[in-house]
C-alpha positions as CSV (number, residue, x, y, z in Angstrom):
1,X,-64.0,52.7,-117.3
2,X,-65.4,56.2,-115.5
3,X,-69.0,54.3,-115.2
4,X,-67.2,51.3,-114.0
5,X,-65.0,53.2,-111.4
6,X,-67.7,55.6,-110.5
7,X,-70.3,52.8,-109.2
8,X,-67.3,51.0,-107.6
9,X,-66.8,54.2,-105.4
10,X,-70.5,54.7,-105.0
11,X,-70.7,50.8,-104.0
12,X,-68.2,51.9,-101.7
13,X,-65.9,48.6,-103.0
14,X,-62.7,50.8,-103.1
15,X,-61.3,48.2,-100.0
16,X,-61.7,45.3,-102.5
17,X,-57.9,45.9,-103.4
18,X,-55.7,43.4,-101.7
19,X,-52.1,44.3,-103.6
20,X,-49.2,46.4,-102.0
21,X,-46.7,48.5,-103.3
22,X,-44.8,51.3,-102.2
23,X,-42.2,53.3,-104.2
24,X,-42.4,56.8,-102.0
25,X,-38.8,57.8,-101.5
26,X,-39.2,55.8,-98.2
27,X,-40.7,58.5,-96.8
28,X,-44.2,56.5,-96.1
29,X,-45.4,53.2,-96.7
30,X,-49.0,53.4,-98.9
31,X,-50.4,50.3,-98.7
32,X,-54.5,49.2,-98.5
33,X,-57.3,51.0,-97.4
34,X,-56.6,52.4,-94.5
35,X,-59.3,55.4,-93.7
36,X,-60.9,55.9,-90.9
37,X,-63.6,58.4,-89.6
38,X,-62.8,62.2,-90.2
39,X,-63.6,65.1,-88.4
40,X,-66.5,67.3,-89.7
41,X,-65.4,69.1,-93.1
42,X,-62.9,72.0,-92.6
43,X,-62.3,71.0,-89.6
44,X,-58.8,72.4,-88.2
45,X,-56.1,73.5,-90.8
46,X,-58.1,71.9,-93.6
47,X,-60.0,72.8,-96.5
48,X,-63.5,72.4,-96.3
49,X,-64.5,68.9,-97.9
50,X,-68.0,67.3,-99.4
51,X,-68.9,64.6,-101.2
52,X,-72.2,66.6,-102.5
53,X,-69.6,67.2,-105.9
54,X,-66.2,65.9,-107.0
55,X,-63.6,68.0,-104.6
56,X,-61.7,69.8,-107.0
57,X,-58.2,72.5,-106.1
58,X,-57.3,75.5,-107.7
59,X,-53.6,75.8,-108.3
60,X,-52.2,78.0,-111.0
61,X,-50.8,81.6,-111.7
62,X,-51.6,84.9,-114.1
63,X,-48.3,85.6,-115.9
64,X,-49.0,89.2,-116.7
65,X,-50.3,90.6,-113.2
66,X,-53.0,90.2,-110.6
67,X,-56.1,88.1,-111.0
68,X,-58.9,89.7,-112.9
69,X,-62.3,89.6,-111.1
70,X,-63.6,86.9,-113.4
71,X,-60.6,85.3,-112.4
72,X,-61.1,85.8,-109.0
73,X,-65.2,84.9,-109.4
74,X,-63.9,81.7,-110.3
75,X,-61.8,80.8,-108.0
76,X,-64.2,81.4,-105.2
77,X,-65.6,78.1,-106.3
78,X,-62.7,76.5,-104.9
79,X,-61.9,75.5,-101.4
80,X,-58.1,75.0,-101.7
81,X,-55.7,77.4,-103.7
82,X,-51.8,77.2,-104.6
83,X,-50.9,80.6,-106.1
84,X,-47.4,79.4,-108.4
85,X,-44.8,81.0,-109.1
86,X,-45.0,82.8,-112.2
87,X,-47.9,84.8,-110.9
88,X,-47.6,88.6,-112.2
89,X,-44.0,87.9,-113.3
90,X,-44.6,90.1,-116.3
91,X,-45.9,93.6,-114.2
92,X,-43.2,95.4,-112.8
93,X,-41.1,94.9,-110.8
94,X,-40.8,92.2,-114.4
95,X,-39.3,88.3,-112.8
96,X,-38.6,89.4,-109.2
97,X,-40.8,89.9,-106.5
98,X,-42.2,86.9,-106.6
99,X,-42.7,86.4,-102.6
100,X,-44.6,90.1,-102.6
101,X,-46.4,89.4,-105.7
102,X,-48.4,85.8,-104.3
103,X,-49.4,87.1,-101.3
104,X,-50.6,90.3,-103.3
105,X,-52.9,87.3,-105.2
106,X,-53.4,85.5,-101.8
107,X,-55.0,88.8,-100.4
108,X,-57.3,89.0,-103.3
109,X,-58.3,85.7,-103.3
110,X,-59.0,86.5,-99.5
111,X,-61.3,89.4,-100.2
112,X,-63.6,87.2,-102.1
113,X,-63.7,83.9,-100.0
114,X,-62.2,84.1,-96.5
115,X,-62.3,80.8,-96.2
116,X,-60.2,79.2,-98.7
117,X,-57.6,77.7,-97.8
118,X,-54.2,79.6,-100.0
119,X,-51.2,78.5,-100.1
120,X,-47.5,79.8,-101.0
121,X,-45.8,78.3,-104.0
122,X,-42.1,77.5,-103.1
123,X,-39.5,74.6,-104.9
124,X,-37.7,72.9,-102.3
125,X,-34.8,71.9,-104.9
126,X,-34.7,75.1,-107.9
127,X,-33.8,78.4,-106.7
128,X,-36.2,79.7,-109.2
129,X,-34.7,83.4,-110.4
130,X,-38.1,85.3,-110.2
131,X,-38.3,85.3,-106.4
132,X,-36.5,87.5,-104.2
133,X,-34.8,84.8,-102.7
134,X,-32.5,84.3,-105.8
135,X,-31.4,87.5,-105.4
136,X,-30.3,86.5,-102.0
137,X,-28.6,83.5,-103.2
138,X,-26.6,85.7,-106.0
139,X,-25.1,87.3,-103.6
140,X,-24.3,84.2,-101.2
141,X,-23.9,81.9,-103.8
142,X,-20.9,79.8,-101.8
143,X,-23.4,79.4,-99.3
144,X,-26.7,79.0,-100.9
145,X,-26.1,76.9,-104.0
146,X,-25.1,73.2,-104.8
147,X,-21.4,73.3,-106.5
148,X,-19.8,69.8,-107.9
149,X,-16.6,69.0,-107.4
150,X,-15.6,70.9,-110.1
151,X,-16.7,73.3,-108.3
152,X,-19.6,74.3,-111.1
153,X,-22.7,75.2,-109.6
154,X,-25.2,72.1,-110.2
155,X,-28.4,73.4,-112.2
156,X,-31.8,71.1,-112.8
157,X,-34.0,72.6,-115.6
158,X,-31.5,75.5,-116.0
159,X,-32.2,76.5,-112.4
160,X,-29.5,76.6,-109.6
161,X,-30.1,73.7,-106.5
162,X,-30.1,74.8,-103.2
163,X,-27.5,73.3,-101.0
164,X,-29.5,72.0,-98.3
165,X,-27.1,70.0,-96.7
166,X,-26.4,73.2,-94.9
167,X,-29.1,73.8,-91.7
168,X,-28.7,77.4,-92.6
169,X,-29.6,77.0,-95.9
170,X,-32.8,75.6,-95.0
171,X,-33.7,77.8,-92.4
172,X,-33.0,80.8,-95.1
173,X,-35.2,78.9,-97.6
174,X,-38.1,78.0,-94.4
175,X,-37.7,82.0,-93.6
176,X,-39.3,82.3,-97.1
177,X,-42.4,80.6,-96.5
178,X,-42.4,82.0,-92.5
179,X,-41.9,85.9,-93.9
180,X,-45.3,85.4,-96.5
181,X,-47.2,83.6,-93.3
182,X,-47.1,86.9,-91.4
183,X,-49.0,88.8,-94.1
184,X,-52.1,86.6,-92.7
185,X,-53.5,85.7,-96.0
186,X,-51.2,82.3,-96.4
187,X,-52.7,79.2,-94.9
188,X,-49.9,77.1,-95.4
189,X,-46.8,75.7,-98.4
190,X,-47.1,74.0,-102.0
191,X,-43.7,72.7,-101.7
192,X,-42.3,71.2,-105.4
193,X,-39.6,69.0,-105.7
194,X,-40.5,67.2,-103.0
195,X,-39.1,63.7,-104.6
196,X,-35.2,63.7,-105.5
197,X,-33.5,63.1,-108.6
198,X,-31.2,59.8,-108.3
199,X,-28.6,62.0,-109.5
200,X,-27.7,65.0,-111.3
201,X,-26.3,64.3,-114.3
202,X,-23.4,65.5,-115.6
203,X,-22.2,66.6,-112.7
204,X,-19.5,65.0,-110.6
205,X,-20.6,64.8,-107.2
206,X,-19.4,62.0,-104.9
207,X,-21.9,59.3,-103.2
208,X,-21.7,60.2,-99.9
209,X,-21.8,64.2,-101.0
210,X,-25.0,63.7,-102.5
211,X,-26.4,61.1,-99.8
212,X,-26.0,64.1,-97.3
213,X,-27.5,66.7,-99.6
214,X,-30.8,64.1,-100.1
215,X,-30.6,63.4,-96.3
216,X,-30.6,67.5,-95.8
217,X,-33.7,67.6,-98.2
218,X,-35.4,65.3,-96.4
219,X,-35.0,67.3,-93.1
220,X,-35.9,70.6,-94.6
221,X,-39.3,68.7,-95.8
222,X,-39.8,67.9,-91.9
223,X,-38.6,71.0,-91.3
224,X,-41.2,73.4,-92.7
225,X,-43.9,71.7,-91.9
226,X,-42.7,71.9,-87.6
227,X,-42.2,75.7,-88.3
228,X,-45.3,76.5,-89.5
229,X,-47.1,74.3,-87.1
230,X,-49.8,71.9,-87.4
231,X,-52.5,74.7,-88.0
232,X,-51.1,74.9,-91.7
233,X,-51.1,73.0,-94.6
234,X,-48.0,71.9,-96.7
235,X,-48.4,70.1,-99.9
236,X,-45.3,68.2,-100.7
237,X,-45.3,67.4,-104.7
238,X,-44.8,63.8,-105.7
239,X,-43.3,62.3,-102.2
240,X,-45.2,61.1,-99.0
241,X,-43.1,62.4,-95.7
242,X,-44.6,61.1,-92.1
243,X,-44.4,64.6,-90.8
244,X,-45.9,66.6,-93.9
245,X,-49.6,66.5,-94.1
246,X,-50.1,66.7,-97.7
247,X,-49.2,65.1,-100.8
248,X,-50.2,66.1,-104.5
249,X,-49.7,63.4,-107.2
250,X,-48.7,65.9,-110.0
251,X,-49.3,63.8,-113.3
252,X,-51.8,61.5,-111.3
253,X,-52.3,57.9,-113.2
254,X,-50.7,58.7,-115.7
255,X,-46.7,58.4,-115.8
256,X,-46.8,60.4,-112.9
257,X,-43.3,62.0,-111.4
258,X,-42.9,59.7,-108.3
259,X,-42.1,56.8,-111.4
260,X,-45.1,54.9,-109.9
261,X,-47.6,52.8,-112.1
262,X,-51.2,53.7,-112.4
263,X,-52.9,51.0,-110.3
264,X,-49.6,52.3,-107.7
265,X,-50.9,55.7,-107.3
266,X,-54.2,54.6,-106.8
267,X,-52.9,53.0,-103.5
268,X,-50.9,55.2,-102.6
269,X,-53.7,57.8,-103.1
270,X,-56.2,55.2,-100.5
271,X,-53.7,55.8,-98.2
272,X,-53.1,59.5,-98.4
273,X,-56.2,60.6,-98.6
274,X,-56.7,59.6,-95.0
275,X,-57.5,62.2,-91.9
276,X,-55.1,63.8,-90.8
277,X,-53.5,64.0,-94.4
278,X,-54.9,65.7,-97.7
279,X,-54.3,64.5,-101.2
280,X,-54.2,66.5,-104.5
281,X,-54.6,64.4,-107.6
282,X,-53.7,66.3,-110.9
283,X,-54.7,64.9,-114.3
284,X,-52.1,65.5,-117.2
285,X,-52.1,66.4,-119.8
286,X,-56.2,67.1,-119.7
287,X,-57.5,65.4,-123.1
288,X,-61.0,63.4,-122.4
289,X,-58.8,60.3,-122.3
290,X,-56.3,61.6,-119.6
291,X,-60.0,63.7,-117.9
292,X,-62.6,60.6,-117.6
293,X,-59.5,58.1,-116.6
294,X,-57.8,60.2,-113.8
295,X,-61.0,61.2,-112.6
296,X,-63.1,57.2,-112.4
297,X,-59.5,56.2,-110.4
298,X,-59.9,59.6,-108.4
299,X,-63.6,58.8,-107.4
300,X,-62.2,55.2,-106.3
301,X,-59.3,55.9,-104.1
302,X,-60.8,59.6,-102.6
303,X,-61.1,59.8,-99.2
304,X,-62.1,62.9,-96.9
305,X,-59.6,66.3,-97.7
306,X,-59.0,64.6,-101.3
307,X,-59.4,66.6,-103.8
308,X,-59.2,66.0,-107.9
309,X,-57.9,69.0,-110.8
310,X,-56.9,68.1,-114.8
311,X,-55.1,70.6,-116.6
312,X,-52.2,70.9,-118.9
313,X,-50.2,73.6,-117.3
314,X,-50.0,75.7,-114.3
315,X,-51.3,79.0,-115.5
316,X,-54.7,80.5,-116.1
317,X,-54.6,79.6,-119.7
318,X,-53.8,75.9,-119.4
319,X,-57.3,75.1,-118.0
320,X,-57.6,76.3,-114.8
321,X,-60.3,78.8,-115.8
322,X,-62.2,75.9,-116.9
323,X,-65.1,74.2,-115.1
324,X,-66.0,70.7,-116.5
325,X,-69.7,69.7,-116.6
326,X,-68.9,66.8,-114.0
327,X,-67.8,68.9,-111.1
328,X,-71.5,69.8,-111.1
329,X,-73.0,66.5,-111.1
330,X,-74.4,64.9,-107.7
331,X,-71.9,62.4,-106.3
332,X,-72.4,61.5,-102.7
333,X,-70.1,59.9,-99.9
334,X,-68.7,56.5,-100.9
């Protein structure tokens, strides 16, 4: 299948498809091929971009404190960076700090390669507990969190759901992202969550309570990306939004989280992966089945500012420290 795919992209045959599907939230419509000339590689807000190798990301975190100089050696390899959230969430101040603690890595990563791109880790949905923000929404909880009509605050994976319905809730959780710009080592967002659950179950919450809230995450998704301005990037994970220019496919062919079929997010990735929007395709988990599938359909739908990663995890030890042979290997423009 990777030879197959491989000479397909090289053969430049990657507009032979002639299906259509879309299944993006209706936030955008991916459909066929629809690329068109780019500007020169890094041009503007983006990353820089060649088809000499495979375009590969960086996106991952060191649980027990900064990055280590081999660490940070490797990651100079990379054009495009997400630092996540659990990065140094063991040093003191231990699961807090969060917000201080990835621009602390953004800095270092800075130091080494001033021009990667780095970008700020945030879940539009979970008020994760190890960022200061949480502390924040402790203490305004009435305000800040999602509460059923039971009036139980409404949790996804054990975490507490911002209530963005509310505009000021947003702007709080935007004011994040804005604060960490300012340090000037933060190019732009890796916004998670960006595709809604249907529902959250076992909570009672009434149709049109929960239409609002989606509508509200919908708008702070268009939101961030306004405030920031076009000069950065934000990376919305799983969803396509007309007014966000970026999209990673998290489990990329391969059951991935937008509930798309393979052959699915291979079209939706030809249309992504089209100037003025970047792509991240993640293989997962990274056997040599999940590696040689997810990067042959890669190679296929890639277009300029696409960029390909296969891990199992989001931390330095789930393969992020890893460089696989084929990220070496000559490849040239399709």
């Amino acid at each position: 299948l990777t030879v197959v795919l491989c000479q397909a992209h090289r053969e430049g045959r990657v507009g032979d498809v002639t299906d259509h599907h879309s299944a993006h939230n209706g936030k955008r419509d991916p459909g066929l091929d629809h690329r068109v000339a780019s500007p020169a590689p890094g041009n503007g807000p983006f990353p820089a971009f060649s088809w000499d190798t495979v375009p590969i990301f960086w996106h991952a975190a060191n649980q027990t404190g900064p990055l280590s100089e081999s660490a940070l050696d490797f990651i100079a390899r990379f054009p495009l960076a997400t630092i996540e959230k659990f990065q140094a969430q063991q040093a003191a101040p231990p699961n807090t700090g969060a917000e201080a603690k990835i621009v602390a890595a953004a800095k270092q990563i800075k130091a080494r390669n001033s021009s990667i791109k780095v970008l700020f880790y945030l879940n539009s949905i979970m008020d994760w507990d190890m960022y200061d923000l949480h502390t924040y929404c402790e203490h305004n909880s009435k305000q800040m969190w999602l509460y059923d009509d039971d009036g139980v605050p409404v949790r996804l994976r054990n975490q507490t759901v911002f209530n963005v319905t509310s505009a000021e809730v947003r702007q709080i959780w935007i004011n994040t992202v804005l604060e960490a710009d300012k340090s000037g080592y933060i190019d732009g967002a890796f916004v998670d969550r960006g595709n809604v659950p249907s529902r959250f179950p076992n909570y009672p919450i009434p149709d049109q309570k929960f239409a609002d809230w989606n509508h509200g995450h919908d708008l702070q998704m268009v939101e961030i990306q306004k405030q920031l301005g076009p000069d950065k990037i934000v990376i919305s994970n799983n969803a396509d939004y007309d007014d966000v220019n970026a999209r990673m496919f998290e489990k990329f062919f391969n059951d991935d989280f937008d509930g798309n079929a393979a052959y699915a997010d291979l079209l939706a990735l030809m249309h992504e992966a089209t100037y003025p929007h970047l792509a991240e395709a993640h293989g997962e988990p990274c056997s040599e089945a999940v590696f040689n599938a997810t990067l042959a359909a890669f190679l296929v739908g890639a277009g300029e500012y696409a960029y390909y990663a296969c891990t199992s995890g989001w931390s330095v030890t789930t393969g992020w420290l890893d460089w696989h042979a084929e990220y070496s290997k000559p490849l040239g423009a399709p």
